[in-house]
Kinemage of the C-alpha trace (Angstrom):
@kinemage 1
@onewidth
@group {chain A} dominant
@subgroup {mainchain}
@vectorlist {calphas} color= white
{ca unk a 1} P -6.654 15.757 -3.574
{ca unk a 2} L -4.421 14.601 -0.766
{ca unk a 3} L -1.185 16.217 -0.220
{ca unk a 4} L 2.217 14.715 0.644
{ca unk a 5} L 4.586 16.213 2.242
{ca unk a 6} L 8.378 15.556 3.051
{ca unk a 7} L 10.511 17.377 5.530
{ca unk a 8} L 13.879 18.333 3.648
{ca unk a 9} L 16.089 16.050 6.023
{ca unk a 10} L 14.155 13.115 5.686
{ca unk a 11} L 13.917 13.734 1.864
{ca unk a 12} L 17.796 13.662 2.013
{ca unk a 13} L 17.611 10.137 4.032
{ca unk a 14} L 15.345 9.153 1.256
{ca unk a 15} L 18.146 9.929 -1.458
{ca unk a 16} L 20.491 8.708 0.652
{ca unk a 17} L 19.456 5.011 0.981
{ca unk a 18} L 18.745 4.929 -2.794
{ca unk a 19} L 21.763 6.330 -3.898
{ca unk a 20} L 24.125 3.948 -1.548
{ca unk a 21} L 22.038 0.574 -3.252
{ca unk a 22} L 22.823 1.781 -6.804
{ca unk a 23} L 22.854 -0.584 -9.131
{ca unk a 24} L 20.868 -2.237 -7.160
{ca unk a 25} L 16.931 -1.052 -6.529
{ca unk a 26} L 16.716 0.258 -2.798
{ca unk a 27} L 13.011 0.106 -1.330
{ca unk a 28} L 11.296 1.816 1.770
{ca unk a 29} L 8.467 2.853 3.640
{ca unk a 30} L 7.662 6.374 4.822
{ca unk a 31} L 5.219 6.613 7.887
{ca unk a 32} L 3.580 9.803 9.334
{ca unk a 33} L -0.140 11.297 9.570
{ca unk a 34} L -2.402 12.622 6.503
{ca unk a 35} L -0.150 12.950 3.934
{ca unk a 36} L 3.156 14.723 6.352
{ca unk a 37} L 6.374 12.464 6.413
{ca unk a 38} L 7.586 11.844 10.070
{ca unk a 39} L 9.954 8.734 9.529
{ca unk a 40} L 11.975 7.067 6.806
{ca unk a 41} L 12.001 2.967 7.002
{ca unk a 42} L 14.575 1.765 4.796
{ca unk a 43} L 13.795 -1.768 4.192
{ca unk a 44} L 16.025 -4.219 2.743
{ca unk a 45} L 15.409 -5.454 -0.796
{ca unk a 46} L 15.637 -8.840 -0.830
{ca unk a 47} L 15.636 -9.219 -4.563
{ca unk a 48} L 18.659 -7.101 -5.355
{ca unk a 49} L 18.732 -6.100 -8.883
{ca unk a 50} L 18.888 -3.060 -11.002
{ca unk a 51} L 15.086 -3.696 -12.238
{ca unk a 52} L 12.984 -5.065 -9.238
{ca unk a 53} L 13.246 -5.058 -5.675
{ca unk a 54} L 10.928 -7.193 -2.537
{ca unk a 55} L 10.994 -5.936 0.902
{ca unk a 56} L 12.387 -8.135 3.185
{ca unk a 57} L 9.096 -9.349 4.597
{ca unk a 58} L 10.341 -9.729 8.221
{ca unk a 59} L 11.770 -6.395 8.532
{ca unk a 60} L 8.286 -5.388 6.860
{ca unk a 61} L 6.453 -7.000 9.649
{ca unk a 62} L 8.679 -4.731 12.156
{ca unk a 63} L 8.287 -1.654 10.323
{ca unk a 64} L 4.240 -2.561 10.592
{ca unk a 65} L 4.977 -3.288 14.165
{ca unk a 66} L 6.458 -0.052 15.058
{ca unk a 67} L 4.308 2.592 12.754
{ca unk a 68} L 1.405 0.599 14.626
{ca unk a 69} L 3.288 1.568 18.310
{ca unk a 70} L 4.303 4.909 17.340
{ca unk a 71} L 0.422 6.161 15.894
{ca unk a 72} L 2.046 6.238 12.540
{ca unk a 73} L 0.065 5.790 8.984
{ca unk a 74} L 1.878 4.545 5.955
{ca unk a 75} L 1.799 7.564 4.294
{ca unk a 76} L 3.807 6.024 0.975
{ca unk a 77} L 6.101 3.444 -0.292
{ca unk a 78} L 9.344 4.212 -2.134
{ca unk a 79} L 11.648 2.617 -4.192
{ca unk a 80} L 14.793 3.608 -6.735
{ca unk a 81} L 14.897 3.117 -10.666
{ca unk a 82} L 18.948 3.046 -10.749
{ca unk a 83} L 18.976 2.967 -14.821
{ca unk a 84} L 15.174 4.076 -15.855
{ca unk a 85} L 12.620 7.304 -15.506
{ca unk a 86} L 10.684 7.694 -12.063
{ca unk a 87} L 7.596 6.075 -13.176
{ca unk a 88} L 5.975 2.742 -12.189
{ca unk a 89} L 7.041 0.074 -14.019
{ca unk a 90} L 4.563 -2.507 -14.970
{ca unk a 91} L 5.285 -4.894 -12.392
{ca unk a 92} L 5.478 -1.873 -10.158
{ca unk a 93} L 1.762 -1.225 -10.805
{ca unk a 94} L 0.463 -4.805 -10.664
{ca unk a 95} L 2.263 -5.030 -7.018
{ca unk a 96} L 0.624 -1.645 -5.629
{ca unk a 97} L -1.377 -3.162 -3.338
{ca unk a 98} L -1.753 0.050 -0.981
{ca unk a 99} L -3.934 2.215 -2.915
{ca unk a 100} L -4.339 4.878 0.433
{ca unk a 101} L -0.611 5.212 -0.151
{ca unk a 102} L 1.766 7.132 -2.420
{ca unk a 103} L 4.422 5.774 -4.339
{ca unk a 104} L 7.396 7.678 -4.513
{ca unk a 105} L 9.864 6.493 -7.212
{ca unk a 106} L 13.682 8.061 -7.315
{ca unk a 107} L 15.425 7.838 -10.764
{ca unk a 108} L 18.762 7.251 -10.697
{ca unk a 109} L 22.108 7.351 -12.732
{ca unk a 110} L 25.690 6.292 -12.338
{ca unk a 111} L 24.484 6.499 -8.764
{ca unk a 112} L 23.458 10.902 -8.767
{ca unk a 113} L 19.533 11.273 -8.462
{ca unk a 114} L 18.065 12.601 -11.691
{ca unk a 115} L 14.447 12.963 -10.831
{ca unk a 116} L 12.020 12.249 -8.073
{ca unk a 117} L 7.940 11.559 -8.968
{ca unk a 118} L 5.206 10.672 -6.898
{ca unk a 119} L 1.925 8.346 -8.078
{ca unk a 120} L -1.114 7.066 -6.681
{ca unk a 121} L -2.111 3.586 -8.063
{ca unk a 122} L -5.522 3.094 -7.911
{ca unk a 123} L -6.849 -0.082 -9.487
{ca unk a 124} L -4.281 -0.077 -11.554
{ca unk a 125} L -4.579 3.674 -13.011
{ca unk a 126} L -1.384 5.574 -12.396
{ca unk a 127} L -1.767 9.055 -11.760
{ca unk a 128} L 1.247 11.509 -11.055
{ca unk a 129} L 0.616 13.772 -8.049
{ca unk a 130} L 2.668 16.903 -6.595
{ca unk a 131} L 4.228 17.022 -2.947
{ca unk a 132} L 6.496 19.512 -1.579
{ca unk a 133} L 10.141 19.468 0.330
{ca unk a 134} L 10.091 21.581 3.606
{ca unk a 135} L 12.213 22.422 5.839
């Protein structure tokens, strides 16, 4: 089963960008090779609300632009629940259109990060997987 891995600073950049958007859901992409984290994209949402979130589609396009320029895969796709559990929402699984790539989902409250989880969504199947901080 594929692995994903986060280095611990760019884990904190992750927690970071959710934690300044509370209420609000914050949304990202994290590029790298097979599975390793080498670069946090925090994307704009351009739905702000405390139970959805769109990427800014431009910004998207850039992001694209620049894994594609730096030999970078989208290794997963991440996004904040400010007031729920970590786990794809329903809408969050009918909008999973990258099923190579992981979802990462931060659960939040009164703005402190409660728990972190990471999915594949596969057809719509949800299915919880491990991956590791390291420094």
């Amino acid at each position: 089963m594929p692995e994903l891995i986060i280095p611990r600073d760019l884990f904190d950049e992750i927690l970071e960008h959710c934690s300044s958007a509370f209420p609000n859901e914050a949304c990202g992409i994290l590029a790298g090779k097979e599975g390793r984290v080498a670069r946090v994209y925090a994307v704009t949402n351009i739905e702000p609300s405390p139970v959805s979130y769109f990427m800014d589609p431009g910004e998207q396009l850039h992001v694209q632009k620049q894994m594609r320029e730096r030999k970078e895969e989208m290794v997963a796709i991440f996004h904040s629940h400010p007031y729920s559990p970590a786990y794809p929402s329903a809408k969050d699984v009918q909008l999973a259109f990258y099923e190579d790539a992981f979802y990462v989902i931060v659960g939040l409250s009164e703005s402190k990060v409660n728990e972190i989880m990471a999915f594949t969504i596969t057809e719509g199947n949800v299915r919880e997987i491990d991956f590791r901080v390291v420094d």
